[in-house]
N, C-alpha and C positions, 0 to 999 in steps of 0.2 A: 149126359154131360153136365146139366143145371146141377144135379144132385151130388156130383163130385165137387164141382164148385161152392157150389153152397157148402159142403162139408167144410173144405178146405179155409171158407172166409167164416164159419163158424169158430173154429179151431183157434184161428188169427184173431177174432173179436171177442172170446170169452174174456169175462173181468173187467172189460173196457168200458171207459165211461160215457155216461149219456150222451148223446150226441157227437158222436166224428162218425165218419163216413169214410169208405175205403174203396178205391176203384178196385173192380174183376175183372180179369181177363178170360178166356177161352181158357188156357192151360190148367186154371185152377188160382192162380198166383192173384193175392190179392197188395193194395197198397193203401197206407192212409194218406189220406186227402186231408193234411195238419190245417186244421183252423178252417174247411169248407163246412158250408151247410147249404141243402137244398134248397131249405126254405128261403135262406138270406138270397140265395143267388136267384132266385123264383120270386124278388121282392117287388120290381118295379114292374111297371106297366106292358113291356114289349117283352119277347120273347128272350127267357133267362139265355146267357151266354153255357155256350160246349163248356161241361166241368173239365177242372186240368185235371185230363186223363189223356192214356195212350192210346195211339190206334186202335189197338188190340183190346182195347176194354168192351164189356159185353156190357157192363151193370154198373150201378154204386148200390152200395152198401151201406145203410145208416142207419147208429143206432138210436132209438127212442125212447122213451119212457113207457110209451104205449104202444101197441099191434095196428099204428095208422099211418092214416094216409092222410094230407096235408091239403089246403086248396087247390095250388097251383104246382104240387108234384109229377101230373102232365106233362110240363115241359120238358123234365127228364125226356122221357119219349121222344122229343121230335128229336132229339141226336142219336138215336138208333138207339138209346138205352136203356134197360130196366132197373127197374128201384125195388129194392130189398129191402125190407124193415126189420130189424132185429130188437126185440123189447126183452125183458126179464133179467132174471140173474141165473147165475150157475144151476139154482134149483128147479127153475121152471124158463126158460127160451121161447120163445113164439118167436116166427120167422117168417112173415109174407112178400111175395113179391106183387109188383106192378107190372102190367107190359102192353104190346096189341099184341094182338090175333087178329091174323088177316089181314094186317094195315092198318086198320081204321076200328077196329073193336077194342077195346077196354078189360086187360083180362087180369085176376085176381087169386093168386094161390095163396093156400095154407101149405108150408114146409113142413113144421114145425109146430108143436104145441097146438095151444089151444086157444077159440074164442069165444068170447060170453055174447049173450044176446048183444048186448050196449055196443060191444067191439063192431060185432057186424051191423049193428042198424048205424052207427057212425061211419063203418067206411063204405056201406051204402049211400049215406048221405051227401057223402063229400064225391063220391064218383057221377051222382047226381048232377053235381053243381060243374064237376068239368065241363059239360058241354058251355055252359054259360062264361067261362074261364078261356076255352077256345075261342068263343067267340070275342070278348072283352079284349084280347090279345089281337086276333084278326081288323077288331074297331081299330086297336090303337096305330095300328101299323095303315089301315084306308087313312086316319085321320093324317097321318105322318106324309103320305103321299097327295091327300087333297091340300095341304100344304096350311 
């Protein structure tokens, strides 16, 4: 079912420009998310707010300049959602997603295209630093309640 969706918000996002971001839903049906960014709304300190999406939304969708992943992309996650990156142009597409497995694991596919050493020791890196990012996020909120 990922793989028809993912066709489906491929189809929807060729030509598009760097950075918007499109909710998915289960059926396949994707929407843009005018003027959101992951990053912007993953900017302050506490746990980024549910992006405006529907119930029915499984994912978002964004595109980048590069096959990454961001510091605090994570937070996607804790709304039940997976983060899709979509990089390139018409001639070459790379398409990875974010997600758990399991709950509480950290999991990372290739759809699409292809990635260079650089690709993957960067989104090694940054997956590295989530755990430090949950935690920083878990401080800010003990800090908020020790008052």
């Amino acid at each position: 079912m990922k793989t028809l969706l993912t066709c489906a918000a491929l189809s929807l996002a060729t030509g598009a420009a760097s950075a918007q971001c499109y909710s998915l839903n289960a059926d396949g049906g994707a929407a843009l998310m005018a003027g959101y960014s992951v990053t912007d709304a993953a900017a302050g300190p506490e746990l980024m707010a549910r992006p405006p999406v529907g119930e029915d939304a499984i994912a978002v969708l964004c595109e980048r300049d590069a096959p990454e992943f961001r510091e605090k992309d994570f937070e996607l996650l804790h709304h039940g959602l997976s983060l899709y990156v979509r990089s390139g142009s018409d001639d070459g597409v790379t398409l990875i997603s974010l997600s758990l497995r399991d709950g509480n694991e950290y999991a990372v596919q290739l759809h699409d295209g292809e990635l260079s050493e650089a690709d993957v020791a960067a989104i090694t890196a940054v997956l590295e630093g989530f755990d430090a990012g949950e935690a920083a996020v878990a401080r800010h909120y003990q800090d908020q309640q020790d008052g």
